[in-house]
NURO-646455 format. One record per residue (C-alpha): x, y, z; chain; residue in one letter. Coordinates in Angstrom, 3 decimals, always signed. Layout:
<sites>
SITE,X,Y,Z,A,a
...
</sites>
This chain:
<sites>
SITE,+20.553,-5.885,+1.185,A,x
SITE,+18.080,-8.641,+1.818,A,x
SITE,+16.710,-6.008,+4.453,A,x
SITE,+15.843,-3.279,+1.885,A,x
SITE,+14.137,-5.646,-0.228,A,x
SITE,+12.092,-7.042,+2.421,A,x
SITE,+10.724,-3.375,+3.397,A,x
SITE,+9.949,-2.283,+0.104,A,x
SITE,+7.928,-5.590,-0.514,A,x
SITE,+6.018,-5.176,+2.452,A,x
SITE,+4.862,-1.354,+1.732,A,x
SITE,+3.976,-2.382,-1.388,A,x
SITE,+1.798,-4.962,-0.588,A,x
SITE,+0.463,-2.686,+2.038,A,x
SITE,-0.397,+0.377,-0.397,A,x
SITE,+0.221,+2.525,+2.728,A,x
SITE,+3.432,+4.687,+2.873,A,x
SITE,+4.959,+7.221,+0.099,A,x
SITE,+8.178,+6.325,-0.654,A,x
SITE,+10.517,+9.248,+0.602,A,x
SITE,+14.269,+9.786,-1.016,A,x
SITE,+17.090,+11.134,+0.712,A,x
SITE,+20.297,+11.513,-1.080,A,x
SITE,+23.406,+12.424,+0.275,A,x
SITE,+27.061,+13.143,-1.875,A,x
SITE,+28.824,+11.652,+1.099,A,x
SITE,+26.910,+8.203,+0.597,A,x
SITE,+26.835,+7.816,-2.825,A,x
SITE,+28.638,+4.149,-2.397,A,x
SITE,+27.401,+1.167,-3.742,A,x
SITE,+24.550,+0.682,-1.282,A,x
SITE,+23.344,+3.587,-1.252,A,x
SITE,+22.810,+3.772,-5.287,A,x
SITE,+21.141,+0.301,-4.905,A,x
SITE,+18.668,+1.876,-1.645,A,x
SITE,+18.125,+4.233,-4.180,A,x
SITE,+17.207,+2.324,-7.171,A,x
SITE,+15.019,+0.265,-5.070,A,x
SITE,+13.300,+3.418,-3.931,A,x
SITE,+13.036,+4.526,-7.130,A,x
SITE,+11.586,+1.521,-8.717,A,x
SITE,+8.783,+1.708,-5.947,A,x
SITE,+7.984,+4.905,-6.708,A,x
SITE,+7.262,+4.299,-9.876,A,x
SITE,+5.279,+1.423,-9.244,A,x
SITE,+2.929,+3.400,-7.369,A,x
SITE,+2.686,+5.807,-10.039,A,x
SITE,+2.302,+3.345,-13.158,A,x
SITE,+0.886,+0.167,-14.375,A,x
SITE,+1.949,-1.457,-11.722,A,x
SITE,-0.143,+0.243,-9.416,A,x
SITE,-3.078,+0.195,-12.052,A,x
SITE,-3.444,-3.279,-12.058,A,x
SITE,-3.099,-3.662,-8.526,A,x
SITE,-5.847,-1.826,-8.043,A,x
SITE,-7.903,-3.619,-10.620,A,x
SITE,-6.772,-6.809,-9.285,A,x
SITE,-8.180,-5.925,-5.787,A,x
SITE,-11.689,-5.130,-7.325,A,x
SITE,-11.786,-8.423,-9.009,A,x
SITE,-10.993,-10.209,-5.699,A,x
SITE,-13.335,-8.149,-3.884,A,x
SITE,-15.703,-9.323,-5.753,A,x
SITE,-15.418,-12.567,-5.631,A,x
SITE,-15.422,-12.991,-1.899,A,x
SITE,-18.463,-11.148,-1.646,A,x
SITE,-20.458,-13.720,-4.551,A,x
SITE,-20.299,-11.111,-6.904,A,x
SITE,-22.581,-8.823,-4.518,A,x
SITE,-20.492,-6.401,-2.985,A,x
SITE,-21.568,-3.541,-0.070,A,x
SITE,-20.949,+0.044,-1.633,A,x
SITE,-18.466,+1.662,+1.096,A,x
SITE,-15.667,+4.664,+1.365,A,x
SITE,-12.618,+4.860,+3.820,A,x
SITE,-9.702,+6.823,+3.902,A,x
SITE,-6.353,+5.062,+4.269,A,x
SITE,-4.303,+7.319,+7.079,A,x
SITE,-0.374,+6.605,+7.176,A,x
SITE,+1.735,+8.216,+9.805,A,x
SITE,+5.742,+7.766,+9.847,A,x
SITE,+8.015,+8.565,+12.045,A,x
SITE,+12.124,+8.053,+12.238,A,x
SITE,+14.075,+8.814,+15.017,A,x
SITE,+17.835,+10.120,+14.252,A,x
SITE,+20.605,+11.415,+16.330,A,x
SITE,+20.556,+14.174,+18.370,A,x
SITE,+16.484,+13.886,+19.587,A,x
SITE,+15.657,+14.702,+16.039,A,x
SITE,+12.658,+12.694,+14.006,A,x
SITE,+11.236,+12.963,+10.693,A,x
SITE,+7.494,+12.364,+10.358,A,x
SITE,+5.155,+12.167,+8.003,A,x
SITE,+1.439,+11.599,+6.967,A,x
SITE,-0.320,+10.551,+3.721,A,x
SITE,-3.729,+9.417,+3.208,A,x
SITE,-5.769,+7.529,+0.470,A,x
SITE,-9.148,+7.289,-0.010,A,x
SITE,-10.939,+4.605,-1.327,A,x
SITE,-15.226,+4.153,-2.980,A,x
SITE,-16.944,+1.238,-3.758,A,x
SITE,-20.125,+0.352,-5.326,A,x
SITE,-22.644,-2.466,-5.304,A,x
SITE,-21.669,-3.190,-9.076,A,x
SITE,-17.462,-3.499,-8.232,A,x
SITE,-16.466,-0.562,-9.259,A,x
SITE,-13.390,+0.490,-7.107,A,x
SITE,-12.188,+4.615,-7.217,A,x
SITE,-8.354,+5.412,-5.320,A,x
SITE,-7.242,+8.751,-4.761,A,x
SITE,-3.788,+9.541,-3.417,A,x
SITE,-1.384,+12.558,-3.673,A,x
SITE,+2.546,+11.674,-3.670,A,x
SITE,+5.627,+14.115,-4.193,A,x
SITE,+2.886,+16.866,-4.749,A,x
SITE,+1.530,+14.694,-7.681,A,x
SITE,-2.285,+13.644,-7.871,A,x
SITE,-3.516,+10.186,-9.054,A,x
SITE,-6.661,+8.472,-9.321,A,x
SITE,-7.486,+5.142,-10.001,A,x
SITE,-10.622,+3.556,-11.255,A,x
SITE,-11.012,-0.344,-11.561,A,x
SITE,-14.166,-2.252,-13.522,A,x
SITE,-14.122,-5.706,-13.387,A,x
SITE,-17.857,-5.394,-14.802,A,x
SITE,-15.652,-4.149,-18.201,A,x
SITE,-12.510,-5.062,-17.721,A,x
SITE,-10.754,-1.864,-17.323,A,x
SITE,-9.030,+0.286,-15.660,A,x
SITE,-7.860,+3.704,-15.730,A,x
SITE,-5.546,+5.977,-14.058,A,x
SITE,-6.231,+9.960,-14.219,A,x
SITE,-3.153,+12.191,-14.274,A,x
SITE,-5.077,+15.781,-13.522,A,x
SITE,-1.787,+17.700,-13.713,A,x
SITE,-1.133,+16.390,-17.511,A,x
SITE,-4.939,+16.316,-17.987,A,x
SITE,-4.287,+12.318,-19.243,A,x
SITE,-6.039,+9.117,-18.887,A,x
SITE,-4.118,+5.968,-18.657,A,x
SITE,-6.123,+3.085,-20.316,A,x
SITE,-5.663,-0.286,-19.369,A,x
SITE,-8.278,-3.313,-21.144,A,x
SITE,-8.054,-6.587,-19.613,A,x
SITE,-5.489,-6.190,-16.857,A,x
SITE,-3.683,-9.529,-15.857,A,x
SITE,-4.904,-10.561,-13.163,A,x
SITE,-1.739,-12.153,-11.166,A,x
SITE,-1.622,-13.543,-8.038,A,x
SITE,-1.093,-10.966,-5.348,A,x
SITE,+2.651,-10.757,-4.320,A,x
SITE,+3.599,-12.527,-1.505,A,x
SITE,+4.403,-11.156,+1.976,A,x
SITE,+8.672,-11.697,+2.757,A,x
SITE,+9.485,-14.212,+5.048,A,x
SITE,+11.779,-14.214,+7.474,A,x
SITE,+15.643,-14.450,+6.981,A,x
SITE,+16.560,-18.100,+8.239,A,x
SITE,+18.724,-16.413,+10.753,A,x
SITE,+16.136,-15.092,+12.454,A,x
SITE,+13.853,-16.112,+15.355,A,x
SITE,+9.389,-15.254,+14.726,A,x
SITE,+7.244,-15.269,+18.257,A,x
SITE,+3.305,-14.460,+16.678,A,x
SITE,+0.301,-14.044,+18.903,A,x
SITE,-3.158,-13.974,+18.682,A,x
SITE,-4.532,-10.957,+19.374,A,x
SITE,-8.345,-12.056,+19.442,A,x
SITE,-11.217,-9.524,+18.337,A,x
SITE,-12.132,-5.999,+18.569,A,x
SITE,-14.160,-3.389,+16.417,A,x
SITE,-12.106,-1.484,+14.439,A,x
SITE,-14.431,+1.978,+12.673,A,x
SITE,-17.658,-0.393,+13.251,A,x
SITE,-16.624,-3.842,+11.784,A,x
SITE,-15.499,-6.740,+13.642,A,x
SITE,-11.720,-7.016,+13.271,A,x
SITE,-9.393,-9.701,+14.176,A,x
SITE,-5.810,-8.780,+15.660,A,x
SITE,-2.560,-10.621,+15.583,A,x
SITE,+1.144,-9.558,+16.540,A,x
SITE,+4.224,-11.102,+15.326,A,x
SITE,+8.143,-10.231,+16.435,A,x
SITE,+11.339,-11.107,+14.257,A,x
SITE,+14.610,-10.785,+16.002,A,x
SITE,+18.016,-10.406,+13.964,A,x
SITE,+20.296,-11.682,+15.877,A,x
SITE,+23.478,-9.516,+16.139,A,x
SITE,+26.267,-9.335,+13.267,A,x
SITE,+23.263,-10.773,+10.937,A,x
SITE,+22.861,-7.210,+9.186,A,x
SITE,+26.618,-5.830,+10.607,A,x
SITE,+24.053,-4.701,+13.653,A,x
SITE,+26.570,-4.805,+17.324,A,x
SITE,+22.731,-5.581,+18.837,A,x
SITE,+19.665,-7.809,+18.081,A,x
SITE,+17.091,-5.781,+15.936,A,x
SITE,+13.395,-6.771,+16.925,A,x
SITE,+10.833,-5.748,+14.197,A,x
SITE,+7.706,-5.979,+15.566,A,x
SITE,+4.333,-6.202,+12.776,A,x
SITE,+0.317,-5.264,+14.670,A,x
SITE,-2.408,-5.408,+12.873,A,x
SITE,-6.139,-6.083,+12.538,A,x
SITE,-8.076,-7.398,+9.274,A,x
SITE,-11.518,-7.364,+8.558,A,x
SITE,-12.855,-10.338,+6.938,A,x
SITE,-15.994,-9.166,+6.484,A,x
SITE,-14.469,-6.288,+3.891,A,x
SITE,-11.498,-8.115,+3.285,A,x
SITE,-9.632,-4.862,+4.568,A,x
SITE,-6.597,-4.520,+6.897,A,x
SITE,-7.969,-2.057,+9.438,A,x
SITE,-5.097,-1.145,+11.488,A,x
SITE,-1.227,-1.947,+11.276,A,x
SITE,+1.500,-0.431,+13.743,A,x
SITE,+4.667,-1.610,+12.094,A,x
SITE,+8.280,-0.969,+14.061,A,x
SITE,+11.594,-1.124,+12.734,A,x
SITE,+14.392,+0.066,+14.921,A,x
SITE,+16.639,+0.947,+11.741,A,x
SITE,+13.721,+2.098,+10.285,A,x
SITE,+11.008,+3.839,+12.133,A,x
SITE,+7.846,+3.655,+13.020,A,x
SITE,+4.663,+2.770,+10.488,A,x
SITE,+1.262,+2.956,+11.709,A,x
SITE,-1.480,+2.495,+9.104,A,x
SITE,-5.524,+2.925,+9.799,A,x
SITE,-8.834,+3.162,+8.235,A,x
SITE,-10.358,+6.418,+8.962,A,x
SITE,-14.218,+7.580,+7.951,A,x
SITE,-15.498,+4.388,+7.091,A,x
SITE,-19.370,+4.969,+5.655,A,x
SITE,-21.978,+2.242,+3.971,A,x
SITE,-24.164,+3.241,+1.445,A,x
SITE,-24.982,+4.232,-1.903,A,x
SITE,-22.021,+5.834,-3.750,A,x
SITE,-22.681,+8.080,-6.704,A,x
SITE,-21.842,+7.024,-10.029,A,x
SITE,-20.580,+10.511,-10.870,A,x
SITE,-17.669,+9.002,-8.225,A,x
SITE,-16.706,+7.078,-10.830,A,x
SITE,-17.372,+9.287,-14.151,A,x
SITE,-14.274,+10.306,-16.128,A,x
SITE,-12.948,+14.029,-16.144,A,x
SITE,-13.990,+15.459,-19.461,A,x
SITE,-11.491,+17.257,-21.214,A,x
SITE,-8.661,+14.474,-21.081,A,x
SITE,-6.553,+12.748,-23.091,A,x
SITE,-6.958,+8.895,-22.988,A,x
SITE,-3.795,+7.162,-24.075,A,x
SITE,-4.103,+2.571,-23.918,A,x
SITE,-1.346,+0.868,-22.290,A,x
SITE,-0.596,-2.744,-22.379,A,x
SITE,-1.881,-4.793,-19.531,A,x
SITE,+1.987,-6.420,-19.327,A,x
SITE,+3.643,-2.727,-19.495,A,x
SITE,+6.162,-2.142,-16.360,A,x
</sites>
């Protein structure tokens, strides 16, 4: 299963793709409740706490590699997937976040998932950060979210064989980007695969915003991931971006709640 761990780590990490659940009678075995669980678990985490600090966590960093002076900007995040199956068939899919920031830190993320809304508004000027529910018209409170170190991308199986290359420079929505590729083979019978799998990871991070620009992610068991920044605009963001709705609830949660 060390497979479905190592997915669901990297998407997290990535804050890119929806996690989609497809249940079947037939393969309700033992892997297939633990796939599920895992999928579960990560949809929640994009949903909860987890997520909230997260997000507050990447203000705070943010921050801190700009000197505490940091450009106001918005982007959207585009994510388009794609799995082949039998037959010719494919599912594919497309979500999108988009992301404000302003000269003080202030960070705002909207995203829609399963049909749900959430925003998410980080402060490191106050410490706080909240998480709007508009369909339950609630605020989720969080004061003083830990701040823990960011989780660490999986490494390779020792089984398996890593080529990387240097992809140089390019400009990427008008920001210098810098691009490298990497390729992790699993060698046949490592996973109960007849063939060698080759997962192959592209992408392109601005240092200048900190800000992974563009990843094309392949999996043959998989699929297809390709993630990019879309609408990318400096300047002055209002501060109504960042205003509370009126009208809602505001329940505090623990910074250590799961």
């Amino acid at each position: 299963m060390k497979v479905f761990s190592t997915l669901f780590s990297l998407l997290i990490a990535c804050q890119a793709l929806p996690v989609t659940m497809h249940t079947a009678a037939a393969q309700a075995d033992d892997e297939a409740k633990t796939v599920g669980a895992e999928m579960t678990r990560a949809a929640m985490e994009q949903f909860g706490p987890v997520r909230l600090r997260n997000e507050y966590n990447f203000a705070v960093a943010r921050l801190k590699s700009h000197d505490g002076k940091p450009r106001a900007y918005t982007y959207d995040v585009v994510t388009d997937t794609a799995t082949a199956l039998a037959g010719g068939n494919a599912i594919k899919s497309q979500s999108k976040e988009s992301h404000a920031f302003d000269k003080t830190g202030r960070s705002r993320t909207a995203w829609t998932q399963a049909g749900v809304e959430r925003i998410a508004i980080a402060d490191p000027a106050t410490q706080t950060a909240y998480l709007i529910c508009p369909e339950r018209k609630e605020i989720l409170r969080m004061k003083s979210p830990a701040t823990t170190v960011a989780p660490a991308m999986p490494t390779p199986e020792p089984a398996s064989s890593v080529t990387s290359t240097n992809l140089g420079e390019k400009e990427i929505a008008g920001v210098k980007a810098f691009g490298s590729k990497s390729e992790i083979t699993i060698p046949a019978g490592a996973q109960g695969n007849d063939k060698p799998l080759v997962h192959t990871t592209e992408t392109w991070f601005s240092t200048e915003l900190g800000l992974l620009m563009y990843m094309n992610m392949s999996m043959p068991e998989f699929g297809d991931m390709i993630t990019r920044v879309e609408n990318l605009k400096f300047g002055d963001v209002p501060a109504s971006t960042f205003a509370l709705p009126e009208g809602y609830a505001i329940r505090d949660i623990a910074p250590d709640s799961k």
